[in-house]
C-alpha positions in Angstrom: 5.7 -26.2 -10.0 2.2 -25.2 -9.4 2.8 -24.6 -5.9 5.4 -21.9 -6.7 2.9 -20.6 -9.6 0.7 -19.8 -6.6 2.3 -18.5 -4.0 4.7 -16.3 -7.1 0.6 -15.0 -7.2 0.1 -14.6 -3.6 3.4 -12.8 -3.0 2.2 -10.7 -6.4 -1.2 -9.5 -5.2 0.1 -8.8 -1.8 2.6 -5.8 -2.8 -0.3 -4.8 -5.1 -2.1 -4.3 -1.5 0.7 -3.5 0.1 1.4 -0.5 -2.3 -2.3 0.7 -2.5 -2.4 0.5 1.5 1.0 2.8 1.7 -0.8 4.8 -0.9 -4.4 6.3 0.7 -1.6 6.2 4.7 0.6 8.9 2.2 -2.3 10.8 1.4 -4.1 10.8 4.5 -0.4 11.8 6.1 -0.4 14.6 3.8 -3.6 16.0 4.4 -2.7 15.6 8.1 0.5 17.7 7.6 -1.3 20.4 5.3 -4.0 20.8 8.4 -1.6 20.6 11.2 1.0 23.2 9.0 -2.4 25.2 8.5 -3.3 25.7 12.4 
């Protein structure tokens, strides 16, 4: 049972980084399409 507690934790924090890694690659993607749409 605590094994799963755990690992329910892991799994938890790691689409937390997950998300806030896809997050800044959007916005840096962004800004590289406003300066390559501004050249």
């Amino acid at each position: 049972m605590k094994i799963k507690k755990s690992l329910k934790t892991k799994i938890k924090s790691f689409l937390e980084m997950f998300a806030e890694t896809t997050q800044d690659l959007s916005k840096k993607l962004g800004f590289f399409n406003l300066s390559m749409l501004k050249n």
